[in-house]
N, C-alpha and C positions, 0 to 999 in steps of 0.2 A: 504494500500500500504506500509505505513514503518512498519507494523509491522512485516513483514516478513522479515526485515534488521534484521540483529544481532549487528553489529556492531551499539555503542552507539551514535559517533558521525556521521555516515552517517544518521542515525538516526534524532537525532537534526535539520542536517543539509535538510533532505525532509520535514518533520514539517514547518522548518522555510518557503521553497520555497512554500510550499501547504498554508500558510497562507499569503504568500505575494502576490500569484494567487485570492486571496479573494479580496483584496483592488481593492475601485474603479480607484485607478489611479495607478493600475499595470505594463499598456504597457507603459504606461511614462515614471515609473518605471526601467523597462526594457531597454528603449532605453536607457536611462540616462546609467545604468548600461555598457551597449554595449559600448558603445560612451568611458567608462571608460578601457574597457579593449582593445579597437583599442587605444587609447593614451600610457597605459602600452606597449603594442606592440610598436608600434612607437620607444617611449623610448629607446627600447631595440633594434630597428633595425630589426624588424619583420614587414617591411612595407608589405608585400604584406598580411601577417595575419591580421594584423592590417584593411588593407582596407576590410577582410570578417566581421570582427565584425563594421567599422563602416557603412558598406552593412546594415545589417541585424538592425543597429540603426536606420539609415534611414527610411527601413521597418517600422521599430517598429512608427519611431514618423508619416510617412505617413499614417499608419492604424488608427491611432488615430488622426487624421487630423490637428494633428500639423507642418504644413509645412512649418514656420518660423524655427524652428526648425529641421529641415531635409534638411532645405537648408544650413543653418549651419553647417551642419556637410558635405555636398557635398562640401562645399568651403573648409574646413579644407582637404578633400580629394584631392582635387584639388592642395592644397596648398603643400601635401604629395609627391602624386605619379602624375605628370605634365600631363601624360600620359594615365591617367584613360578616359575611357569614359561612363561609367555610369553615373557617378557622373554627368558629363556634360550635360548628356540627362536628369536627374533627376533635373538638372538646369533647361534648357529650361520648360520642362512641368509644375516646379513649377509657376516659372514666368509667363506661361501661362494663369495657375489656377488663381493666384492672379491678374491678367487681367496686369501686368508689360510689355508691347511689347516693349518697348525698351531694358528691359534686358532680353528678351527674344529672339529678335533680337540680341545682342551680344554673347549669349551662343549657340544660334544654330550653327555658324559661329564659334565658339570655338571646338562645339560640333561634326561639320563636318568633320574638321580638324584632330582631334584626332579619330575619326570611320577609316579617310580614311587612318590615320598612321597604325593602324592594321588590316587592312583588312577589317572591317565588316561595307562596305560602304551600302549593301541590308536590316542591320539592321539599319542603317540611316535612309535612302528613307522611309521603312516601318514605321518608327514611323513620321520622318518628315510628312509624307503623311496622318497620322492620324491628328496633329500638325492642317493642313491646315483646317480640318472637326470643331476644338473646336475655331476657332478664328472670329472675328468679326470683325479684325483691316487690311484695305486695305495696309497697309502699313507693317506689320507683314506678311501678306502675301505674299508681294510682295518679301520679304524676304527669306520665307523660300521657294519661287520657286528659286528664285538666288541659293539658295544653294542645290534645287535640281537638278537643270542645273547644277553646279561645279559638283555634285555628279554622270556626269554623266545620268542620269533620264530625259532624252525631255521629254517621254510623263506625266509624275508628271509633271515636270514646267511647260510644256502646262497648263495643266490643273487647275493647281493650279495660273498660273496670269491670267485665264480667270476668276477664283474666285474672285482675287483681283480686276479686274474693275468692274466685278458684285456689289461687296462691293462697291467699290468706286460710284459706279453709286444709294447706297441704293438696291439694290435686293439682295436679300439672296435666293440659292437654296438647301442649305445644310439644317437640323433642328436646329434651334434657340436653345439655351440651355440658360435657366437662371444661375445666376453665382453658385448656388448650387448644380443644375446639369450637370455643366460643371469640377468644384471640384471633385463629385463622379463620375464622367466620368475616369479625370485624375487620380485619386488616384485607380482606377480600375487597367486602363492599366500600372501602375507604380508598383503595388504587381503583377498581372500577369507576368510584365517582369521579374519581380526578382525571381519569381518563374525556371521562361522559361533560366533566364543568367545563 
């Protein structure tokens, strides 16, 4: 591939990426990298650039299922552009992932908020309404039917607090997910979406 570059240092500079694509801790690597040039943006008042590189950081550290790390970077987005709602959605589902329903409960309600300021209250529901299928917690759920009811959605909040007393009563009729496959469940629909945003 570079040897059909002429030029010396484009050169160089494909070499170096082609050997850093080898390294086992490349997409770390990467996100780190992203994360650094969403901050250069920043810097310079390039927020809405800024928020695509640290999108795609995000990605980076979710594919590598560092989600400590990807939530970090959503609260700095957060902290950026007030207004974002990904970042908020990629709140709530972490917080799911890591079984957190109390700030999970806070960020949906953040997360709804900011959907319904831009219009894309149908991309709400649609992930809310996944949200209700990976949780275990009657009380989280009770949650995100409130905010499917705010959002407009009877038959979701129907739905979704006849979940919650199911839960609350011990029956479960959705499938159980151990918390590993409930991880690669979320980290699934979380690069899908970013593919689809």
């Amino acid at each position: 591939m570079t040897a059909d570059i002429s030029d010396p240092v484009v050169r160089k500079v494909l070499r170096s990426i082609e050997r850093q694509a080898r390294r086992p801790d490349f997409y770390d690597y990467r996100a780190r990298f992203l994360n650094f040039a969403g901050d250069q943006c920043v810097r310079t008042g390039m927020h809405e650039r800024g928020s695509i590189y640290y999108g795609l950081s995000i990605n980076a550290f979710v594919g590598s299922e560092r989600f400590d790390a990807a939530a970090a970077i959503c609260r700095k987005l957060v902290r950026v552009i007030p207004h974002i709602v990904r970042a908020r959605c990629t709140l709530t589902w972490l917080a799911i992932a890591k079984g957190l329903s109390a700030e999970a409960e806070h960020f949906v309600r953040e997360y709804a908020l900011a959907a319904e300021s831009v219009g894309a209250t149908d991309l709400a529901e649609r992930h809310i309404r996944s949200m209700v299928e990976l949780t275990d917690d009657p009380e989280l759920c009770f949650t995100l039917g409130d905010t499917l009811l705010w959002l407009g959605d009877e038959t979701g909040a129907d739905e979704t607090f006849g979940c919650a007393h199911r839960l609350r009563a011990g029956v479960r009729t959705l499938p159980a997910f151990d918390e590993t496959g409930r991880q690669n469940r979320i980290r699934r629909i979380l690069l899908e979406d970013a593919v689809a945003a």
